[in-house]
C-alpha positions in Angstrom: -12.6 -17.3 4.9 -13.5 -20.0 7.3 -15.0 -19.9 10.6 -12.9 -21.6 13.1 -16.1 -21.5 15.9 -19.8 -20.7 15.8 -21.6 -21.1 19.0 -25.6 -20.0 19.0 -26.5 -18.8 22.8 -31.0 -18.7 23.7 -31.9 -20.0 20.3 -35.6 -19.4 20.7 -35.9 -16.2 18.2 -33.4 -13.7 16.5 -34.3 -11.4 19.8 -33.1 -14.1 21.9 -30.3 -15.9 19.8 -26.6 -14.7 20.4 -24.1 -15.8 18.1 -20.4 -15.8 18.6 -18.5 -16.3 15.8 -14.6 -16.6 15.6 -13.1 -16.2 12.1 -10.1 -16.5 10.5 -9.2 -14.8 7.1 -7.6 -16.3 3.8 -4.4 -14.4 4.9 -4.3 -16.5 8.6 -5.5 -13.0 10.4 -7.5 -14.1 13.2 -10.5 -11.7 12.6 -12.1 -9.9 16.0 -14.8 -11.9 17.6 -18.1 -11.0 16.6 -21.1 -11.2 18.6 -24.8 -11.3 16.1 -27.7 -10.1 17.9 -30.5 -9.9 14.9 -30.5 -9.7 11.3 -28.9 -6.8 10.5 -25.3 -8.4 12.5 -25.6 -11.1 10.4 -25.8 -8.7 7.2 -23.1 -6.9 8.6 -21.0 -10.1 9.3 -21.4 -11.9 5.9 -20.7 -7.9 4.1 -17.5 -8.1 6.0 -16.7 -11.8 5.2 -17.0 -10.8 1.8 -15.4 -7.8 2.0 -12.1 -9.2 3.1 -12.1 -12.2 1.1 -12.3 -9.8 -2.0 -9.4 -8.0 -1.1 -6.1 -8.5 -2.9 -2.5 -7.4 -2.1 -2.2 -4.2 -4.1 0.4 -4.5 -7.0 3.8 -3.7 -6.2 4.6 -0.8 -8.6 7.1 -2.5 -11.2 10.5 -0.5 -11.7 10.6 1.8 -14.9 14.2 1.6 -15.3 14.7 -2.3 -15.5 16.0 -4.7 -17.8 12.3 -5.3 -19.9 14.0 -2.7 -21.7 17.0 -4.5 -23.2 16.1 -8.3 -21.5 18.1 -10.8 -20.5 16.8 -13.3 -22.5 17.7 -10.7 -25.8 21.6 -10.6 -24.4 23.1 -13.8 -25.5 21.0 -14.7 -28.2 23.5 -16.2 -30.6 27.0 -17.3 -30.1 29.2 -17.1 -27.0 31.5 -19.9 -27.3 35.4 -20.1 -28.5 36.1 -17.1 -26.0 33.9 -14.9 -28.3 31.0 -12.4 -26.4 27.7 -13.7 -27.7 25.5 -11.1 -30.0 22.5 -9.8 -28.5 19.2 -10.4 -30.9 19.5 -6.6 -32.6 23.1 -7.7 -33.0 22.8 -10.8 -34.6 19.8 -9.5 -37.1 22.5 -7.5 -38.4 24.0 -10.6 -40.3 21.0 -12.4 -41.4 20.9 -12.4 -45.2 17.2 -10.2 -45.5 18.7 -7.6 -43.2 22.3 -7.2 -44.9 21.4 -4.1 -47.3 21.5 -1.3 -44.8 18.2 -0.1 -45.7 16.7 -3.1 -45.1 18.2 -3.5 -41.9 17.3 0.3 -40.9 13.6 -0.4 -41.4 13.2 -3.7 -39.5 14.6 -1.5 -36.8 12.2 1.2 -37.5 9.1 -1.2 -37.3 10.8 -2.2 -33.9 10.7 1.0 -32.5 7.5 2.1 -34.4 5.8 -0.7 -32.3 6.0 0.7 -28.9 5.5 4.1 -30.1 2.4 3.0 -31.7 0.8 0.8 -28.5 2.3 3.6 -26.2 0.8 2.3 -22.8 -1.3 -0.4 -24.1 1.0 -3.0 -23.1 3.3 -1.5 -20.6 3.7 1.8 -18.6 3.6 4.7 -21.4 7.7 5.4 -19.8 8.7 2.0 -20.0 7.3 1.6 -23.8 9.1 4.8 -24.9 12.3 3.9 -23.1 12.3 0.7 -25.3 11.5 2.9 -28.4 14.6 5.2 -27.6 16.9 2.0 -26.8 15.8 0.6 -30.9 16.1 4.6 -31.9 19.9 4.9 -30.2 21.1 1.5 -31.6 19.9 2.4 -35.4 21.4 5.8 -34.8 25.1 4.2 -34.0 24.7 2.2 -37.0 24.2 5.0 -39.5 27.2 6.8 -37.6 29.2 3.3 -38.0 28.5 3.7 -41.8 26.2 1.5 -41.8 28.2 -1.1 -40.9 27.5 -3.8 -38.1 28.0 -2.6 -34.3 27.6 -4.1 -30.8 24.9 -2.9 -28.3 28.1 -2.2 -26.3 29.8 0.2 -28.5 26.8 2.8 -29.0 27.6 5.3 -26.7 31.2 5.8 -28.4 29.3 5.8 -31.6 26.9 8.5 -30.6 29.8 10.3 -28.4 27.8 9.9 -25.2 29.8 10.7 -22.2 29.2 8.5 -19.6 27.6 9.0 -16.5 
């Protein structure tokens, strides 16, 4: 907050003194003009500086339904050259040597989807964290219906016979 003009009018005491003060807000609002008379308007006036300089935009509500869920950054994690799709980061884990025994592989999953169960709503909205704890539940599930056999993130609602929507 800055003022832009201060003018005092019949200095001699606060009964006398007239203050017109012109202000313009962190935003570039140009604030109403305010006219202090005694001590009480310059209370008021520095409570209202402060008051508007405090305020913050209010968060923009972020989506539920978004792509934190299965990221971008999580899609093309390995691979993707010679005209081949690249594996997403679940996919690839698939083939590294500690994850090859099924079992193995289905419990690195489970601590993946354990996780946001666990911090449900410490980290992110309590939907969003369950949403990403059903995407880890739905991909281990099309593996056990695969046989236990590597799948791709795309083939898991054939797997699990989903009909599409």
């Amino acid at each position: 907050m800055e003022a832009v003009e201060s003018r005092m009018v019949n200095a001699n005491s606060w009964q006398q003194m007239h203050v017109h003060v012109a202000s313009v807000s962190a935003r570039g609002d140009i604030l109403p003009t305010v006219n202090i008379y005694d001590d009480d308007g310059l209370g008021d006036w520095r409570r209202g500086l402060e008051q508007v300089a405090a305020w913050k935009e209010p968060k923009k509500p972020t989506p539920i339904f978004d792509d934190s869920v299965n990221p971008p950054h999580y899609k093309s994690y390995f691979g993707g050259n010679d005209n081949r799709e690249a594996l997403q980061w679940l996919e690839a884990m698939q083939y590294v040597r500690e994850f090859r025994e099924p079992e193995k592989f289905i419990a690195a999953v489970e601590l993946q989807y354990r996780k946001y169960l666990d911090r449900l709503g410490g980290k992110d909205a309590e939907v969003k964290e369950l949403l990403k704890a059903v995407w880890y539940i739905r991909f281990v599930a099309a593996y056990i219906a695969n046989n236990r056999k590597p799948i791709r993130v795309a083939d898991i609602p054939r797997l699990l016979g989903e009909v599409p929507i």
